[in-house]
C-alpha positions in Angstrom: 60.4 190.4 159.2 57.2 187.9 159.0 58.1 185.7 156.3 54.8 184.0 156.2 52.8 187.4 155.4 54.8 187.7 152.0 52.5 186.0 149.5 55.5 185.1 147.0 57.1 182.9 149.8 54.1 181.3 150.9 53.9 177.6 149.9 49.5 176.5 148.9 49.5 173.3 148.7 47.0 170.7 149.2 46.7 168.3 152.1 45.6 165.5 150.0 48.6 166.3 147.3 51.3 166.4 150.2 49.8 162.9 151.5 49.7 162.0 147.8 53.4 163.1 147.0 55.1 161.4 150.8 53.1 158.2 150.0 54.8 157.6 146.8 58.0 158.4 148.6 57.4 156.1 151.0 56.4 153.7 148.7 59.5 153.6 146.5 61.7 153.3 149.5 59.6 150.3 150.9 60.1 148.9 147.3 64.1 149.0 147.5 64.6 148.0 151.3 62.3 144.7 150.0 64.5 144.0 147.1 67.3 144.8 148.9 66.9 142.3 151.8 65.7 139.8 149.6 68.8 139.5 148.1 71.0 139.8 150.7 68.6 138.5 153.0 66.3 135.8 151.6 68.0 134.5 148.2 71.9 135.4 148.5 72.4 133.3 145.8 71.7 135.4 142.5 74.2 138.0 144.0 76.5 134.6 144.8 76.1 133.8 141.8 76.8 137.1 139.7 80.0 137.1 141.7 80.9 133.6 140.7 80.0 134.6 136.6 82.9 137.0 137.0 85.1 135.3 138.6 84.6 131.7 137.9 85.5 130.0 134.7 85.0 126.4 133.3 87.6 125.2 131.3 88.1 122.2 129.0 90.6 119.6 130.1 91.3 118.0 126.9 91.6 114.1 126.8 94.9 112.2 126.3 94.3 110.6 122.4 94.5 107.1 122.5 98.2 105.5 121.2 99.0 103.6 117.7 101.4 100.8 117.6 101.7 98.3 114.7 101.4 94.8 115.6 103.9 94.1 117.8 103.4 97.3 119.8 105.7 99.3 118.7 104.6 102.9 118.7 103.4 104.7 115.4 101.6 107.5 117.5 101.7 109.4 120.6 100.6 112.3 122.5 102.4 114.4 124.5 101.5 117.4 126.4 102.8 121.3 125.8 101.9 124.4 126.9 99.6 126.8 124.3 99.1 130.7 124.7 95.2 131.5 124.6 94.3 135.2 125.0 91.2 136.6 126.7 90.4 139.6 124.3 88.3 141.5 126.8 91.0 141.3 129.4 94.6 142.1 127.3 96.1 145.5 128.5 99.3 145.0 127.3 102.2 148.0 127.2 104.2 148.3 124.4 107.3 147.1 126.6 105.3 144.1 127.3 104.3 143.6 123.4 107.7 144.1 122.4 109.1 141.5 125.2 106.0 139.0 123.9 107.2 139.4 120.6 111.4 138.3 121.2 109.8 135.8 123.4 107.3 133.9 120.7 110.2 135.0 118.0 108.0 137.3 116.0 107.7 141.2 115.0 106.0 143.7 117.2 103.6 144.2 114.3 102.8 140.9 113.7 102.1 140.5 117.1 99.6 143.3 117.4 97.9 141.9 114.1 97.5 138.3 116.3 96.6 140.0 119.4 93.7 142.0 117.5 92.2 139.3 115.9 88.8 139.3 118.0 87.3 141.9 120.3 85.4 139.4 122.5 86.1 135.6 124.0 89.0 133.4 123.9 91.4 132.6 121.1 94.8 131.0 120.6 98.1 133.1 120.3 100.3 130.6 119.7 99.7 126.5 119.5 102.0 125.1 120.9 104.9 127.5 122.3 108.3 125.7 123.4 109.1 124.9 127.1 111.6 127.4 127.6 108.8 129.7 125.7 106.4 129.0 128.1 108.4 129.1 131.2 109.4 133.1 130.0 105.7 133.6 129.3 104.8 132.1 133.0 107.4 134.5 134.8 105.9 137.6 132.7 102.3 137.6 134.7 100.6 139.5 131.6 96.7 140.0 132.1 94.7 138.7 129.4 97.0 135.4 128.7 97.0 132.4 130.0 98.8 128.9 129.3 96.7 126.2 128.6 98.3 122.4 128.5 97.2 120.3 125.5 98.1 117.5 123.8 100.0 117.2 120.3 100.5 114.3 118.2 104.2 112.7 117.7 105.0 110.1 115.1 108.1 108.5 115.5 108.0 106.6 112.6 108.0 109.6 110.5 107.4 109.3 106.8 107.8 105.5 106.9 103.8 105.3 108.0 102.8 108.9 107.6 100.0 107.6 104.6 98.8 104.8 106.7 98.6 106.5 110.1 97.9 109.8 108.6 98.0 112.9 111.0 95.4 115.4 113.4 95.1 118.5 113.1 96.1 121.4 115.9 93.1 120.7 117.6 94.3 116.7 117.9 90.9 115.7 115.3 92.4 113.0 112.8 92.5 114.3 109.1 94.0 111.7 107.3 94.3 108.0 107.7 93.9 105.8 110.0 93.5 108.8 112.6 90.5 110.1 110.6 88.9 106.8 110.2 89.4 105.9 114.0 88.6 109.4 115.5 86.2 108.6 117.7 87.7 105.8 119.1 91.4 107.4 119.5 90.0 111.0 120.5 88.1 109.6 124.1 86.0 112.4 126.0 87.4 116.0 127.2 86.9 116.6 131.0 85.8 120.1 132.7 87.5 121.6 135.5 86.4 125.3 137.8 89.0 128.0 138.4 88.6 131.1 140.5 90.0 134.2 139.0 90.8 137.5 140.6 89.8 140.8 138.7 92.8 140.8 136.6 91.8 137.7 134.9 94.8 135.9 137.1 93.7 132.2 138.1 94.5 132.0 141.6 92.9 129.1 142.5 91.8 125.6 141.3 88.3 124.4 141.8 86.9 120.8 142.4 86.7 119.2 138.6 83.4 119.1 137.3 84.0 116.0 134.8 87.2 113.8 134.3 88.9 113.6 130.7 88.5 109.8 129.2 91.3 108.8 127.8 90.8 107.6 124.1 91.4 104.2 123.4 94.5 102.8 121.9 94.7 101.3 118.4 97.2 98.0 117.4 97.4 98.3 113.6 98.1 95.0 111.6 101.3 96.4 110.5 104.4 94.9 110.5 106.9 97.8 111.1 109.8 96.3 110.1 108.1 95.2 106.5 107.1 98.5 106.8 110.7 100.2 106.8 112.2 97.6 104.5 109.3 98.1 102.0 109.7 102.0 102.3 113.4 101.4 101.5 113.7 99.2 98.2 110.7 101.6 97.1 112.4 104.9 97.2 115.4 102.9 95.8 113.8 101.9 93.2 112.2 105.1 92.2 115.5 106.9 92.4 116.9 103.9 90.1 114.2 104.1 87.6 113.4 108.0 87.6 109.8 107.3 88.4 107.3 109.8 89.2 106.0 107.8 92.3 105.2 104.5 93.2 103.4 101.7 95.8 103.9 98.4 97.4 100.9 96.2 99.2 102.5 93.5 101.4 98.8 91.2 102.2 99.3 88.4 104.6 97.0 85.6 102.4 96.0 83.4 105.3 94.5 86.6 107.3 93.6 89.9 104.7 95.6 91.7 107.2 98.3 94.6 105.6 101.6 94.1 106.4 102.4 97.0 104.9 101.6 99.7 102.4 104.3 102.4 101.3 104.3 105.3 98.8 106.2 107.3 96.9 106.5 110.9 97.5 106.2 110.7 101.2 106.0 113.3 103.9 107.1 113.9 107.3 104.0 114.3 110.0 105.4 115.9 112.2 106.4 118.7 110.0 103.1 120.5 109.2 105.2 123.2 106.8 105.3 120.1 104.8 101.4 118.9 104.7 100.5 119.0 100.7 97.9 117.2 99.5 99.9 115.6 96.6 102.2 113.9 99.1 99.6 113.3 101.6 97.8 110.4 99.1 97.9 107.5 100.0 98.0 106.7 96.2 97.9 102.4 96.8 94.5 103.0 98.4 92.9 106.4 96.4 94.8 106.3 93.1 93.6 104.2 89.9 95.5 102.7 87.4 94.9 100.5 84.3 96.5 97.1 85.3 97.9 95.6 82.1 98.9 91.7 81.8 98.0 91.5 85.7 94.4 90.7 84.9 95.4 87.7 82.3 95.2 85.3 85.4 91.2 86.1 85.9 90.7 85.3 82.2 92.6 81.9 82.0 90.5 81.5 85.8 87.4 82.1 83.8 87.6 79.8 81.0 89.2 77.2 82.9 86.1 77.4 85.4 83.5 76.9 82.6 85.5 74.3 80.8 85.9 75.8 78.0 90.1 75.0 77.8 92.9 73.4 80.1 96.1 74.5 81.5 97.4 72.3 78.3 95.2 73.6 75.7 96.7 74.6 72.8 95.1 78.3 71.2 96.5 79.9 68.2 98.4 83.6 68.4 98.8 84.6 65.4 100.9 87.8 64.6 97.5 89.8 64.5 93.9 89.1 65.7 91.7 91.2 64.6 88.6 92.4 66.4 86.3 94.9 64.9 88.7 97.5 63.7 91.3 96.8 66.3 94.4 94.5 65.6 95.8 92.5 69.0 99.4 91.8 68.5 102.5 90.5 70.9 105.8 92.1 70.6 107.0 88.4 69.7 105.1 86.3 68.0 104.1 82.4 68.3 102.2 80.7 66.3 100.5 77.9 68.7 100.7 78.6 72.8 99.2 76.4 75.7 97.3 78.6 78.0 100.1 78.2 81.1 102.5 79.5 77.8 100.0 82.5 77.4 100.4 83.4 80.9 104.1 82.7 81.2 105.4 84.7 78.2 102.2 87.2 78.8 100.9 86.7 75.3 98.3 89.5 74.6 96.6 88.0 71.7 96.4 84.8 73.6 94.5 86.5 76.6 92.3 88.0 73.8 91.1 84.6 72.1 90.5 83.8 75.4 88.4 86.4 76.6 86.4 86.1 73.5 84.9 82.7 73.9 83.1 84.1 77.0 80.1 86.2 76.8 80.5 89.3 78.4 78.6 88.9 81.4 80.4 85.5 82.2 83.8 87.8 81.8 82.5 90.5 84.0 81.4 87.7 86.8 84.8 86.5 87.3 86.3 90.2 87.6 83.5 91.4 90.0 83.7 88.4 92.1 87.3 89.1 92.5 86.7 92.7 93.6 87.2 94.2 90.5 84.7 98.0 90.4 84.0 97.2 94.2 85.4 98.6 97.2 87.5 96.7 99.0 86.4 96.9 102.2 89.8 98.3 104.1 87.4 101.0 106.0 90.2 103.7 105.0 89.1 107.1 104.0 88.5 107.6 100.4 89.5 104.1 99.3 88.5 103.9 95.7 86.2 101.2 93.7 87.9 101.9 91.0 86.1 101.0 87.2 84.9 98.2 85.8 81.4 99.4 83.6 78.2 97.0 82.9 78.8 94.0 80.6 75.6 95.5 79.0 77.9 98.1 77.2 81.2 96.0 76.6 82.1 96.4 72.7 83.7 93.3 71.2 87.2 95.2 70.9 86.6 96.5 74.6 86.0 92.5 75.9 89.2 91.7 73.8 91.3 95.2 75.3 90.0 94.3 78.7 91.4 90.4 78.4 95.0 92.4 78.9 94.1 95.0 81.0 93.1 98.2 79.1 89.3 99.5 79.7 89.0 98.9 83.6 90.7 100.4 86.4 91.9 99.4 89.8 93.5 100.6 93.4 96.9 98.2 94.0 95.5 97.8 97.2 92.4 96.3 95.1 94.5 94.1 92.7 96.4 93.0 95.2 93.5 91.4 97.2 92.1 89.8 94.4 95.1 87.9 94.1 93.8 86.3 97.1 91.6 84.2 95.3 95.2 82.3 94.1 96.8 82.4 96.9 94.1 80.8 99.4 93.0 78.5 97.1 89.7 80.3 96.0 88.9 82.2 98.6 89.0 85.8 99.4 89.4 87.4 102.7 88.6 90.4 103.8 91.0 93.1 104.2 91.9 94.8 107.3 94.6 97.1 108.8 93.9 96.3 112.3 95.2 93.1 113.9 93.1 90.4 113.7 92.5 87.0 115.4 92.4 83.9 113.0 89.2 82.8 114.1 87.5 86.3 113.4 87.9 85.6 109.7 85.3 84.0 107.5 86.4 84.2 103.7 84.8 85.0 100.6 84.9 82.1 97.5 85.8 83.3 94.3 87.0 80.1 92.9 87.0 76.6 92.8 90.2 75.3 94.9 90.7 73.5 92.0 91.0 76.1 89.5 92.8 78.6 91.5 95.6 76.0 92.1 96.0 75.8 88.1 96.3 79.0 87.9 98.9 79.3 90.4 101.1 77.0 88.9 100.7 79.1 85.7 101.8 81.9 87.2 104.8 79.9 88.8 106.2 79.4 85.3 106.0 83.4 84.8 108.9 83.5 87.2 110.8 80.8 85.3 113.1 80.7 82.7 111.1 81.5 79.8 108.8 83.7 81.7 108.3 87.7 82.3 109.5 87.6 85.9 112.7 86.0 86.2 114.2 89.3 88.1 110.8 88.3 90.9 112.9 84.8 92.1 113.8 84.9 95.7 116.4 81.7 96.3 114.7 78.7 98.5 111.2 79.9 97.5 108.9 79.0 95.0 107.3 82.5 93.5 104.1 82.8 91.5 103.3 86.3 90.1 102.2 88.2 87.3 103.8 91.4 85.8 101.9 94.2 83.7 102.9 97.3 81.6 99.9 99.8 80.8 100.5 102.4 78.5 99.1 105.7 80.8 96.3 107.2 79.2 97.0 111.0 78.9 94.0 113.5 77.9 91.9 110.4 76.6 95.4 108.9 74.3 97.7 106.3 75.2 100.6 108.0 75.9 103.6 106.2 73.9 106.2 106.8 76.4 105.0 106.9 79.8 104.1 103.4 81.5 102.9 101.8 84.5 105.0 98.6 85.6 103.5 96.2 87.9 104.2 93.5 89.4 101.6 90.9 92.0 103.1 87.8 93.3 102.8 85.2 96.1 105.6 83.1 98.2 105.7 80.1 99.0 103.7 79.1 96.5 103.2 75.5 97.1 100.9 77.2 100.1 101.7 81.2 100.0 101.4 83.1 102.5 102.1 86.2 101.7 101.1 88.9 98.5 103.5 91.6 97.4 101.8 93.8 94.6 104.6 96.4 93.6 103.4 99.5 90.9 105.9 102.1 89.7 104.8 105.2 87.8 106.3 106.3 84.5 109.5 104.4 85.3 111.8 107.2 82.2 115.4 105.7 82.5 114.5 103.7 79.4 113.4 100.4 81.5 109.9 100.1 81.6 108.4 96.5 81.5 107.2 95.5 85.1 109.3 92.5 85.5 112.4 95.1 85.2 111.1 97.5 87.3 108.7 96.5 89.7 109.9 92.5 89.8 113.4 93.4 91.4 111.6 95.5 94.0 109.0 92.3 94.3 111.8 90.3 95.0 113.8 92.2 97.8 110.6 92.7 99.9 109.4 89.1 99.6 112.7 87.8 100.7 113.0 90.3 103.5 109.5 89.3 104.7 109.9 85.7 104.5 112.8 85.7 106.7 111.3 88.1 109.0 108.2 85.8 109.6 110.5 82.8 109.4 108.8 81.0 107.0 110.5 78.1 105.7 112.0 77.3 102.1 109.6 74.9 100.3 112.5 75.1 96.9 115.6 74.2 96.9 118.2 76.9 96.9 119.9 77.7 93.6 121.8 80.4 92.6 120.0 82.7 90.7 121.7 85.8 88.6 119.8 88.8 88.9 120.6 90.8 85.9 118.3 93.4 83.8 119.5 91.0 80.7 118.2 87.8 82.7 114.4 89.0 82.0 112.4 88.0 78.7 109.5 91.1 78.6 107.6 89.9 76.2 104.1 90.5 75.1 104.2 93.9 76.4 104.2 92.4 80.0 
């Protein structure tokens, strides 16, 4: 059969649609033989580099945080390296033998587990931070695709709760939160490093790469603590709350000569290296953040203030009689004396004493000497969410406020803040500034708040408080002379004056013929029935200060008398 004479099988076409038709073929195939050899040929490294996407990776190399010691070096907190399980949510193929074995391994449930594991459909995440050795060495031996063990670094405070509000804490990711470790973060944290792995198609790192940057170290921090004031400070604290049946309580331990902190201690407490435990109520560094009303600690600024402008001396003779009226408030002292010196009005803490005072000053000479001594500033420690506390424009004191304010109702203060202003006693008129990092003497330039003059009267006021006679007998540490003030506050409660809940106080200085150290002690709504602040917070005064005295090795500059130590021995008058 002759195929071409059959009409239906016989293919018409063109010439110019055939050449048409092959030169597009042509084309196309020209097209892809190009592209072809220029990527294999002429520029092999896109395809290189595609490869590499796949199965290169660039991981973090976190830096080693920087180390805190107190001022003798000894070690407040350290970093040290574990193993965390990250997943690669792309890449998890686990079985259901292999979830199960997971599971017994981290110590969960299947089911929770799963709900971990399904968290994200894309990228990286954490599976567990950190996992125990023996955890990750299991893990290692399992090979499971999709999870990998990642070293980091996680925070360890062996002092525990003894510095836990001072040192504060980081978080999982090793970024400071609280404390010093917050206020320092950038210094402590240093600079995270990059390295290259190669990974085969299961995800499997199977070889390391040349680092692209080196991890900085951060860079370590000597606090101006002294540890061992530190532990001894903690101890007669939590004593003395468990003694008084307190709700809480502070001490500051200031070294005069230098504004550096000793020590600073709180009550409730909580361990750092027990995250279960992190609340924010025991987290507070309440001697820094919290705000009281001081009481009879204040008197000492008002006798400073009239004694600067003249107005009376250490001898002067006021009268106290049983009520002093101003405006529609009566002043009134739980015992009652009708003529006082002012070193009496200090001693025996005489409220309407400090009143009459306070009221032969206008109120902008009154604010002065308070705001010079620190008083509604902050005071300058540099630790998070220190507090300025209150102390409002003279412009809007009302004559009963000027009198209330002479004995420490109408203001408010951190102890860390009254306890620096005592300063201004202590280093004969001067103020300087605080700091919880160790400092060199010659780094310090002092603030003046009084004349030396003036601030040695007062001191030897405040001596007698500790005499017999005075509100702090129970503050007496034998061989040292002791100058102090105490102070009960009535705690305002929903805006009253709660009748039954108190703040006891106590501030004081050793040696004072030239101190050189400040112990402010505050105990919250002390409810055992003892609630003036030379019984509660004097004792606690007086324990610390002795400790501290011999650990510094200061000498005696009194001789050494037997003194009896009794709750009887104190005289709390003037609600002192």
């Amino acid at each position: 059969m002759n195929y071409h004479s059959r009409k239906l099988l016989k293919l018409n076409l063109a010439p110019w649609r055939m050449a048409t038709v092959g030169g597009l073929l042509l084309a196309g195939l020209t097209v892809v033989a190009g592209r072809a050899f220029y990527l294999q040929g002429l520029n092999t490294d896109y395809l290189q580099g595609k490869g590499d996407a796949v199965a290169n990776r660039n991981l973090t190399l976190p830096a080693h945080r920087g180390q805190v010691t107190d001022r003798y070096g000894q070690l407040l907190a350290i970093s040290t390296p574990v193993e965390s399980l990250w997943a690669r949510a792309t890449e998890l193929n686990l079985s259901a033998d292999q979830r199960a074995h997971l599971a017994r391994v981290l110590e969960i449930s299947p089911s929770e587990l799963t709900k971990i594991l399904s968290h994200k459909t894309r990228g990286e995440f954490s599976v567990r931070r950190p996992v125990t050795p023996e955890q990750a060495v299991k893990i290692a031996a399992m090979g499971l695709p999709g999870l990998t063990l990642r070293r980091e670094y996680r925070r360890y405070y062996p002092a525990g709760a003894v510095t836990a509000q001072v040192v504060g804490f980081t978080n999982v990711d090793d970024k400071g939160q609280e404390g010093v470790e917050r206020a320092y973060q950038d210094w402590l944290a240093g600079r995270a490093g990059e390295r290259q792995i190669l990974r085969d198609r299961h995800g499997n790192t199977i070889r390391d790469l040349a680092p692209i940057k080196t991890a900085q170290m951060g860079g370590n921090l000597t606090l101006s603590l002294d540890l061992k004031i530190q532990y001894l400070a903690h101890r007669e604290l939590a004593a003395a709350i468990e003694k008084h049946k307190a709700k809480g309580g502070s001490i500051v331990v200031l070294d005069a000569k230098t504004g550096e902190i000793l020590a600073l201690v709180n009550q409730p407490v909580f361990n750092p290296n027990n995250r279960q435990n992190y609340k924010p109520d025991l987290m507070r560094n309440r001697a820094v953040i919290d705000t009281f009303e001081p009481g009879s600690t204040v008197k000492p600024f008002v006798a400073a203030a009239v004694l600067e402008r003249g107005l009376f001396r250490p001898d002067s003779v006021i009268e106290t009689p049983d009520n002093f009226r101003v405006g529609n408030k009566l002043v009134h002292d739980e015992h009652h004396h009708d003529h006082l010196t002012v070193t009496q009005i200090i001693q025996i803490s005489s409220n309407v004493g400090a009143a009459k005072m306070a009221m032969t000053l206008t109120p902008q000479q009154h604010w002065e000497v308070l705001h010079r001594a620190g008083f509604g500033q902050l005071p300058g420690s540099g630790f998070p969410g220190e507090t300025a506390g209150r102390l409002r424009d003279p412009a809007t004191w009302k004559p009963v406020e000027q009198a209330t304010m002479a004995y420490g109702y109408g203001l408010s203060v951190s102890l860390l803040q009254l306890t620096r202003a005592y300063m201004a006693f202590a280093n004969d008129g001067e103020v300087m500034p605080l700091s919880f990092l160790k400092r060199e003497p010659q780094e310090i330039v002092g603030e003046r708040v009084f004349s030396p003059t003036v601030a040695r009267e007062v001191r030897a006021m405040m001596e007698t408080v500790t005499q017999e006679g005075g509100t702090g007998t129970l503050t007496r540490v034998p061989g040292y002379r002791v100058a102090g003030k105490t102070g009960t506050a009535h705690k305002l409660v929903n805006g009253h004056y709660a009748p039954d809940r108190y703040l006891a106080s106590f501030v004081g200085m050793a040696p004072a013929s030239n101190p050189r150290l400040i112990i402010g002690v505050a105990i919250d709504e002390p409810s055992d029935g003892v609630y003036y602040g030379g019984s509660v917070a004097g004792p606690v005064f007086a324990q610390v200060m002795a400790a501290s005295l011999r650990l510094l090795g200061l000498p005696p500059d009194a001789p050494e008398t037997e003194t009896k130590m009794t709750e009887n021995a104190v005289s709390a008058k003037g609600g002192a």
